[in-house]
C-alpha positions as CSV (number, residue, x, y, z in Angstrom):
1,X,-24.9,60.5,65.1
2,X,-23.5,59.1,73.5
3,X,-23.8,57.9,69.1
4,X,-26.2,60.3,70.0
5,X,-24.5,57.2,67.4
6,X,-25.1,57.0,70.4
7,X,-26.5,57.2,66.3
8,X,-25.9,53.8,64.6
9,X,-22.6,52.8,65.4
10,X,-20.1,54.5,66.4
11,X,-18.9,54.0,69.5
12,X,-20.0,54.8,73.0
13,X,-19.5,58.2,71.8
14,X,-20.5,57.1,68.1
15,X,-22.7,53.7,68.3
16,X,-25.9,56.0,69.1
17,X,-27.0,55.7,65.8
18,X,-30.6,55.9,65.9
19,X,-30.8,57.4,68.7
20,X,-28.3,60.1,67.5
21,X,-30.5,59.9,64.4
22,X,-33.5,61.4,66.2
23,X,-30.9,63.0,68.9
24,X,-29.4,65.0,66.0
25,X,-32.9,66.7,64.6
26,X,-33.8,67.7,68.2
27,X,-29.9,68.5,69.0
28,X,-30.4,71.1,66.0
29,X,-34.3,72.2,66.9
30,X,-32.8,73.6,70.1
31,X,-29.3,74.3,69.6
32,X,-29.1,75.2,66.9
33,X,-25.4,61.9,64.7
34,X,-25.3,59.0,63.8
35,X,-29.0,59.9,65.3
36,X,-30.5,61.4,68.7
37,X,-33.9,59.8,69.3
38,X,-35.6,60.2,73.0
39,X,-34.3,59.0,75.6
40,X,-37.1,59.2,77.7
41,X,-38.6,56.0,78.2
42,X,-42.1,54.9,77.2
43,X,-44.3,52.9,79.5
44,X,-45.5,49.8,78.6
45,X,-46.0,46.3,80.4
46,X,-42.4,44.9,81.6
47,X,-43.5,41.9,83.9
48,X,-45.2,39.9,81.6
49,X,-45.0,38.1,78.4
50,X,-47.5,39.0,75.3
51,X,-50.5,37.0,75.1
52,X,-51.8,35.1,71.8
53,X,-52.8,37.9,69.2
54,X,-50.6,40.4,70.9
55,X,-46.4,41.5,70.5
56,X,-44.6,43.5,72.3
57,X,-41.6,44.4,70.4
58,X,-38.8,46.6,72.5
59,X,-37.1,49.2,70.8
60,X,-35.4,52.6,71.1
61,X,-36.4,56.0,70.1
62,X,-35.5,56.3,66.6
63,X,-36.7,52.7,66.1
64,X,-39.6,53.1,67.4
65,X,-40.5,56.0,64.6
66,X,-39.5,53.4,62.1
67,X,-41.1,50.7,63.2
68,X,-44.4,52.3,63.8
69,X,-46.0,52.7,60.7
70,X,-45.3,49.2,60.0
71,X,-47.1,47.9,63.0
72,X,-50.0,50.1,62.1
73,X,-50.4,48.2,59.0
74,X,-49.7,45.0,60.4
75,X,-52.2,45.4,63.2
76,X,-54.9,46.4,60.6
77,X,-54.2,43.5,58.2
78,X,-54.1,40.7,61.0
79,X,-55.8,42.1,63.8
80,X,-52.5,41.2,65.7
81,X,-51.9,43.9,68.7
82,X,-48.4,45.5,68.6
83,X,-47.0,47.3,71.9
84,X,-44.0,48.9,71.5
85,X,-41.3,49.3,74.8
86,X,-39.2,52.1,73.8
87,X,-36.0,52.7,76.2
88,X,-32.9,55.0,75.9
89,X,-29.8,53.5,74.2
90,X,-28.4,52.3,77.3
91,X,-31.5,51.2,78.9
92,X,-32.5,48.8,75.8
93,X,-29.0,47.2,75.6
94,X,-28.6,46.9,79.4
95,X,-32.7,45.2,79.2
96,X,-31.8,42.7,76.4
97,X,-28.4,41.9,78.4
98,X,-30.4,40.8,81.3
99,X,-33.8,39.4,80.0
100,X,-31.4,37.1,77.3
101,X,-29.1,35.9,79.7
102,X,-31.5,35.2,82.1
103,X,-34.1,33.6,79.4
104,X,-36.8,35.2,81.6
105,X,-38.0,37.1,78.5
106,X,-41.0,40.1,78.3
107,X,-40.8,41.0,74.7
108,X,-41.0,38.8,71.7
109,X,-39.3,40.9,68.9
110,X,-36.1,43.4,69.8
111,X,-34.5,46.4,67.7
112,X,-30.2,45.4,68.2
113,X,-27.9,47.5,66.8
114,X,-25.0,45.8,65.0
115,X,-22.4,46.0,67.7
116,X,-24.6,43.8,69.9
117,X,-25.2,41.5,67.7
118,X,-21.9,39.3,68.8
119,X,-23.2,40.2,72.8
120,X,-26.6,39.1,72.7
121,X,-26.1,36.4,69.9
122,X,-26.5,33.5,72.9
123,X,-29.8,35.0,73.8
124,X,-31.4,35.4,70.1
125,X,-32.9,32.4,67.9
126,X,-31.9,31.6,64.3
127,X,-34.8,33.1,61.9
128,X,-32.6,31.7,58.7
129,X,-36.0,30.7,57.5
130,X,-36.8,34.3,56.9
131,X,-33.7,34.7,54.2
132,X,-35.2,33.2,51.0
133,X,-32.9,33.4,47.9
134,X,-34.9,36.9,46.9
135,X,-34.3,38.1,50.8
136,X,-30.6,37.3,50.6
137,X,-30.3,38.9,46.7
138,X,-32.1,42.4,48.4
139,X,-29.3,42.7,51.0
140,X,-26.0,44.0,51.2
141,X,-23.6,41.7,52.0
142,X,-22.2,43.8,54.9
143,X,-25.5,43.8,56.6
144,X,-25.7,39.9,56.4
145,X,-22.1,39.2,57.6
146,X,-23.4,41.1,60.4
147,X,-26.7,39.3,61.6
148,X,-24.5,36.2,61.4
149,X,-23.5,34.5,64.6
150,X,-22.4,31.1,65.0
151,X,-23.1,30.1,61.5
152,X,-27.0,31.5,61.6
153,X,-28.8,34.3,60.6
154,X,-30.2,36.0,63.9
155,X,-31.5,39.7,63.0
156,X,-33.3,41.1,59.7
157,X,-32.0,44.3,58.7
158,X,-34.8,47.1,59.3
159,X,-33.1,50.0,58.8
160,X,-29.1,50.7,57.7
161,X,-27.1,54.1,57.5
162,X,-23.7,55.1,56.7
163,X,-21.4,58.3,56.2
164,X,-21.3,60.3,53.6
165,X,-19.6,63.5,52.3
166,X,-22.2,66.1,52.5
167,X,-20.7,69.7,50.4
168,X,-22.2,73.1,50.2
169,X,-22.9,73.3,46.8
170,X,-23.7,76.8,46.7
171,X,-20.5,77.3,46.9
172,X,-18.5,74.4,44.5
173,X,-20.9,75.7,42.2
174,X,-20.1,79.4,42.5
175,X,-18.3,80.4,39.4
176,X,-15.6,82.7,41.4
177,X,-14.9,79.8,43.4
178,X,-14.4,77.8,40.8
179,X,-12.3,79.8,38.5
180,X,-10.2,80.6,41.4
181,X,-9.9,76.5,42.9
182,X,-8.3,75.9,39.1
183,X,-6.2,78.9,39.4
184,X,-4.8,77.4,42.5
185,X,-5.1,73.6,42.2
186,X,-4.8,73.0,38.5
187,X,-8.0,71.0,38.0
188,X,-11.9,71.6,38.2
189,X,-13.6,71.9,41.4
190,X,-16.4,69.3,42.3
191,X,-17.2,67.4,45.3
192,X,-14.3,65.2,45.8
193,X,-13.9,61.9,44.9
194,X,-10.1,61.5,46.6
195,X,-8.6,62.4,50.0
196,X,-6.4,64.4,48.0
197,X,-9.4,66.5,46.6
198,X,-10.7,66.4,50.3
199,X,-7.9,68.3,51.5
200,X,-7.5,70.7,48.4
201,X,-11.1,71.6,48.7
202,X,-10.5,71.9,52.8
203,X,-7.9,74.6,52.5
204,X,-9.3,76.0,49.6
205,X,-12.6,76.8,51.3
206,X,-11.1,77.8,55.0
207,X,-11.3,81.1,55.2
208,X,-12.8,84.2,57.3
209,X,-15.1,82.5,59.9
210,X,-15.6,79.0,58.1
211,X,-13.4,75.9,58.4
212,X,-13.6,73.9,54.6
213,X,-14.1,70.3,57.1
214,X,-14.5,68.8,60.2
215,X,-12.4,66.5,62.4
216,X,-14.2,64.4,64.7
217,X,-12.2,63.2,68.0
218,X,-14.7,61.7,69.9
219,X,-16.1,59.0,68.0
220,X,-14.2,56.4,66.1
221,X,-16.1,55.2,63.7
222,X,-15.6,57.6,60.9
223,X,-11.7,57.0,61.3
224,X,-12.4,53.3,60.4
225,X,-14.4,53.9,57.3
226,X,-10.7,55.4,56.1
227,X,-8.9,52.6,56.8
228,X,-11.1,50.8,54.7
229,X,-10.9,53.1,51.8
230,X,-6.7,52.7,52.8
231,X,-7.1,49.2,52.0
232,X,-7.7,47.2,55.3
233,X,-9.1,44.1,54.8
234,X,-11.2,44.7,58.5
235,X,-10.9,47.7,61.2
236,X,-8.9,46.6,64.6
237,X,-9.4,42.7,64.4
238,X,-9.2,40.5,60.8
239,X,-11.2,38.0,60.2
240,X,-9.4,35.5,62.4
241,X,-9.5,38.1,65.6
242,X,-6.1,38.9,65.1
243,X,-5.4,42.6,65.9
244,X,-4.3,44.5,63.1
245,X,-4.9,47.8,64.8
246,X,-1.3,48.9,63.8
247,X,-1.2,48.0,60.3
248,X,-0.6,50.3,57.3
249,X,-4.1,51.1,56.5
250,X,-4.7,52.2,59.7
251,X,-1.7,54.5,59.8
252,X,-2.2,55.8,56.4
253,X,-6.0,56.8,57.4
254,X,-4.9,58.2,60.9
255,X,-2.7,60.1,59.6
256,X,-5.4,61.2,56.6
257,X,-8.1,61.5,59.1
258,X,-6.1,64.0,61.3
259,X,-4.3,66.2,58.4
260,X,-7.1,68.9,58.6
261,X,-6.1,69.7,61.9
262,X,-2.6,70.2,61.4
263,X,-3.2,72.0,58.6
264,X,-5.6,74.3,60.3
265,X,-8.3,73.8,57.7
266,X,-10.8,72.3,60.7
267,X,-12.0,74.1,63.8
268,X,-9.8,73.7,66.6
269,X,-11.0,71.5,69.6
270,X,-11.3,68.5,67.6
271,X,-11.1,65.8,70.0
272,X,-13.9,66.8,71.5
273,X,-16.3,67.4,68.7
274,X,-19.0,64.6,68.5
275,X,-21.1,63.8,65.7
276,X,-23.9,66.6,67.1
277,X,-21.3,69.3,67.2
278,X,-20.2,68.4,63.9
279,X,-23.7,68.6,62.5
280,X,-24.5,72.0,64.2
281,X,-21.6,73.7,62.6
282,X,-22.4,72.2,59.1
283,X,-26.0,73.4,59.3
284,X,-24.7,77.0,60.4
285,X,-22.7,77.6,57.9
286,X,-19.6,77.1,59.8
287,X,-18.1,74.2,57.2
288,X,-18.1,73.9,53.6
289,X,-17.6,69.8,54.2
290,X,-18.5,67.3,56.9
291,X,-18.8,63.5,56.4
292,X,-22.2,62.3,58.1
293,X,-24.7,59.6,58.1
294,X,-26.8,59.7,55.1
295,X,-30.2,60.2,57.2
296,X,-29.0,63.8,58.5
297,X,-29.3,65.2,54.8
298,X,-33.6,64.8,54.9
299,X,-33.2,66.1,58.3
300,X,-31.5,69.6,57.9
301,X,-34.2,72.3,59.5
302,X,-35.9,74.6,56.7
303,X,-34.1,78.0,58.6
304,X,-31.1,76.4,58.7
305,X,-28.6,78.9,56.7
306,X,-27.6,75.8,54.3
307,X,-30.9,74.3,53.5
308,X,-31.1,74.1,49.6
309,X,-27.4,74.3,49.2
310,X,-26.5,70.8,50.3
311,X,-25.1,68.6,47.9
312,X,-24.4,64.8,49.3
313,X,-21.9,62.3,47.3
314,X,-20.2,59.2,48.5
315,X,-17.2,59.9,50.9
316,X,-13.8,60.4,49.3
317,X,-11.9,57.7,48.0
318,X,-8.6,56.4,48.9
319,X,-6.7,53.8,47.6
320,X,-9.1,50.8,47.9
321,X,-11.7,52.9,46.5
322,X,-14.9,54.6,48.8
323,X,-16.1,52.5,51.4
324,X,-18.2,53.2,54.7
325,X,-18.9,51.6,57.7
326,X,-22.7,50.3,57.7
327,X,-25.3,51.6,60.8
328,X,-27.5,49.3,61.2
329,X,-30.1,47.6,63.5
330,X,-31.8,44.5,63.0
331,X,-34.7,42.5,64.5
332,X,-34.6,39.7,66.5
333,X,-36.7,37.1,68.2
334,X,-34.9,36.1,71.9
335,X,-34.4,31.8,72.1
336,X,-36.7,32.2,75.1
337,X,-39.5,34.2,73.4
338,X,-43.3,31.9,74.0
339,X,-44.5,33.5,70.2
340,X,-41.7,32.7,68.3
341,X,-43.8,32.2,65.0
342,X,-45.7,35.5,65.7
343,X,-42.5,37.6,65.9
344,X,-40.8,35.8,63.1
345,X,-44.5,36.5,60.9
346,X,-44.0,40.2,62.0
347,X,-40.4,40.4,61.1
348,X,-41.1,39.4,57.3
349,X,-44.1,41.6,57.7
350,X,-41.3,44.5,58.2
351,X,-38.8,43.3,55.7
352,X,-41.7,43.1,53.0
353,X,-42.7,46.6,53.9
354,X,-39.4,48.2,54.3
355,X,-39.7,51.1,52.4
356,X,-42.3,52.5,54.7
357,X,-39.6,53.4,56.7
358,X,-38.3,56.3,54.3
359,X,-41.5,58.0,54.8
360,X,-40.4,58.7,58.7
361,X,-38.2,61.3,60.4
362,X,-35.3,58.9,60.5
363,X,-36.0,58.1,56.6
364,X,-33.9,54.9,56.3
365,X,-34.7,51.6,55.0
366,X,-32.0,48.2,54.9
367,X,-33.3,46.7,51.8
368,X,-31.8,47.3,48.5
369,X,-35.3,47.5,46.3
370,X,-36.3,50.0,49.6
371,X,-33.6,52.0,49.2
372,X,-33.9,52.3,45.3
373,X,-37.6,53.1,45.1
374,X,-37.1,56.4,46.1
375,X,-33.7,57.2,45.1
376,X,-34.4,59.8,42.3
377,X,-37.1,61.4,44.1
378,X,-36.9,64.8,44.7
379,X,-35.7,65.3,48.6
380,X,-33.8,61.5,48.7
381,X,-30.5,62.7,46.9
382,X,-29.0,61.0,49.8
383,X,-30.2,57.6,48.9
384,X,-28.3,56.7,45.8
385,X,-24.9,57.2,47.7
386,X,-25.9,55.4,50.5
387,X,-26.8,52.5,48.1
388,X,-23.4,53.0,46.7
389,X,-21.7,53.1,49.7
390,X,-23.2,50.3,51.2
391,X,-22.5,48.0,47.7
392,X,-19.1,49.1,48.1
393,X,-16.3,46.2,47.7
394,X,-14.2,47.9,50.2
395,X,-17.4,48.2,52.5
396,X,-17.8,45.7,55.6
397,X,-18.9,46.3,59.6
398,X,-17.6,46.5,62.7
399,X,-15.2,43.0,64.0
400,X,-17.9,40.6,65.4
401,X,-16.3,40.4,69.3
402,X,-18.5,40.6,71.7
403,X,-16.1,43.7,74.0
404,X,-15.9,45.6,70.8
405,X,-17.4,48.1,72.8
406,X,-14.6,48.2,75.6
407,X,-12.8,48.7,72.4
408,X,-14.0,51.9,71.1
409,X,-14.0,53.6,74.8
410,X,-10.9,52.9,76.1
411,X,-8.9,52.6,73.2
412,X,-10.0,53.6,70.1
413,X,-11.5,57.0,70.7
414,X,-8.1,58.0,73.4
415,X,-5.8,56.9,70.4
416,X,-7.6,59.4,68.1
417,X,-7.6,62.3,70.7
418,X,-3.7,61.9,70.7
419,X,-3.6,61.5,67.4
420,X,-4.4,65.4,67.6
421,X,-1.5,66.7,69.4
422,X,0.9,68.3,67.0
423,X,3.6,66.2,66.0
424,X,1.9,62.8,67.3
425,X,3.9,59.5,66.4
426,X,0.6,57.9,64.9
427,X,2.5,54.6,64.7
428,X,3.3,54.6,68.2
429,X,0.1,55.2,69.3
430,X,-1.9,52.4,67.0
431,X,1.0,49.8,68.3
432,X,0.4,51.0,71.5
433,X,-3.3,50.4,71.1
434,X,-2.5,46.9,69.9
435,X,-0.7,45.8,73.0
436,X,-4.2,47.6,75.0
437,X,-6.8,46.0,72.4
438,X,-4.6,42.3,73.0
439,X,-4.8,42.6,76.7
440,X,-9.0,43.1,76.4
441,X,-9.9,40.2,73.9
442,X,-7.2,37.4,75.4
């Protein structure tokens, strides 16, 4: 939640988002991020443009279970046919690669997750048009730094995630527990609020065969929501492109991010537990904590050990307050697209029907008002800190660079791993991984 993130965004290991999204409830069904959608493709007509009255709309897995319900109702209200391609992570980005750059297009409307954006910004057309005032005042600033390249708007949000702490409150509510956490720690115990909570609940909670939290060492993308609560003003590159990879706020959040390990307080094998492995273990009982993406909360199975006794709450605080680091996927119309006005007529159709999308097995929606409609309803406890998360000051996405990608697997995710060898200079590794992250981007 490959982020199977290959769930929203994470990297190679992490950007799987929706997929991982869907990855992660079938990842569970038989074993036991992000998101884990299919990755079995779906066939559909490749060698052709859509005629009039007809859009083909290419999408992956988990976006295709969004987007569905949507182009039900849109068929039925304009008589307008909608045929969705639905490819594997890889397969739709490597499809929009060559059909944009080529301008020989077969789709008119595409799913792109936010690190593509930058990549396939060339190949997509402006759709400013679609952000009224009302359209800009329902979206998260994060989301539309995002769709922007080259001073234009070029992908509605349809759906957004982010990470959040998710606690067994069965057992920060136990009375015991909690009469013995104030023994030990001096204050109440609650679902934290500060990495300093985080911990002290961590150890707290690690005993017999359960860890209190999770370190995950193959995907980067939790580690950069913490250098965003540290304080960085952007993760790798600032706003300029310059690499700031070594800074304090990244040190301060390496070296938070990979304290559970050496205090023994997470399971051992950390740099390779992905966002699926992570979820398994929470949903067995094995942790008392992980940070995840908001969508796995609706998603954990009915015989799982902890369903009921899952409380959810923005993720721990550090200096610069909570922040996250936004999922989300957009829709786009390509430059070379022959129904331009269609696809841009069913894109508002989506963003003015957003909310349908918390009725499917991904359950996400990008607007604000989406996201608020059902955010005291019984089963959505997830929503309201996913709003807060996402309205967070501190909250921004990934550097708009078009290797960002290159980033995350060869430097990013490596530096973590060695992060986790006892008594790792974390300073020498993120300057290290400046000179590397230089060398890709000159």
């Amino acid at each position: 939640m490959r982020n199977t993130q290959r769930l929203s965004s994470g990297g190679r290991a992490g950007r799987r988002i929706i997929v991982a999204a869907v990855a992660l409830t079938s990842m569970f069904a038989f074993a036991g991020c992000g998101a884990g959608g299919t990755d079995a493709p779906t066939s559909a007509p490749t060698s052709a443009p859509a005629a009039p009255g007809e859009l083909t709309v290419v999408v992956e897995g988990g976006g295709h279970g969004e987007l569905q319900p949507i182009a039900d109702k849109f068929t039925q209200e304009t008589g307008t046919k909608v045929t969705f391609v639905e490819l594997p992570y890889d397969g739709l980005y490597d499809r929009l690669t060559s059909e944009l750059s080529s301008g020989n297009v077969t789709f008119d409307v595409c799913a792109v997750d936010a690190v593509w954006i930058t990549a396939l910004g060339p190949g997509l057309a402006p759709i400013d048009d679609l952000f009224t005032a009302d359209v800009k005042a329902d979206s998260f600033p994060a989301l539309l730094a995002e769709a922007t390249f080259d001073g234009n708007l070029i992908g509605m949000p349809a759906w957004t995630n982010a990470e959040l702490l998710f606690y067994r409150s069965d057992l920060f509510n136990d009375p015991e527990n909690q009469a013995s956490f104030k023994q030990e720690f001096g204050y109440d115990l609650a679902a934290p609020a500060t990495w300093q909570q985080y911990l002290d609940a961590a150890k707290f909670f690690t005993k017999g065969d359960m860890f209190g939290a999770d370190v995950k060492g193959a995907v980067e993308t939790e580690w950069l929501a913490t250098v965003l609560q540290a304080g960085g003003k952007g993760v790798v590159l600032d706003q300029s492109g310059n690499v700031i990879v070594n800074d304090a706020a990244h040190k301060a959040a390496l070296d938070f991010y990979v304290a559970p390990i050496n205090m023994g307080i997470a399971p051992p094998g950390a740099s390779q537990i992905d966002w699926g492995a992570a979820q398994n273990m929470f949903n067995q009982g094995q942790l008392a904590m992980t940070r995840f993406w908001a969508h796995a909360y609706t998603q954990i199975p009915s015989d799982a050990p902890v369903y009921g006794k899952v409380g959810v709450v923005p993720m721990p605080a550090g200096e610069a307050g909570f922040a996250g680091i936004p999922g989300a996927w957009y829709l786009s119309v390509p430059r070379a697209g022959g129904q331009q006005d269609l696809a841009k007529q069913f894109i508002a159709f989506a963003y003015e029907n957003n909310a349908m999308g918390l009725d499917t097995p991904l359950g996400l929606a990008a607007t604000k008002s989406a996201l608020a409609s059902m955010q005291d309803q019984p089963g959505h406890e997830n929503l309201r800190p996913l709003i807060e998360t996402l309205n967070a000051p501190a909250t921004v996405g990934r550097p708009a660079n078009a290797k960002w990608q290159e980033i995350v697997d060869t430097v990013l995710t490596p530096t973590l791993q060695k992060a986790l060898t006892p008594g790792a200079d974390t300073q020498k590794l993120l300057d290290d991984a400046k000179a590397q992250i230089e060398a890709i981007i000159k």
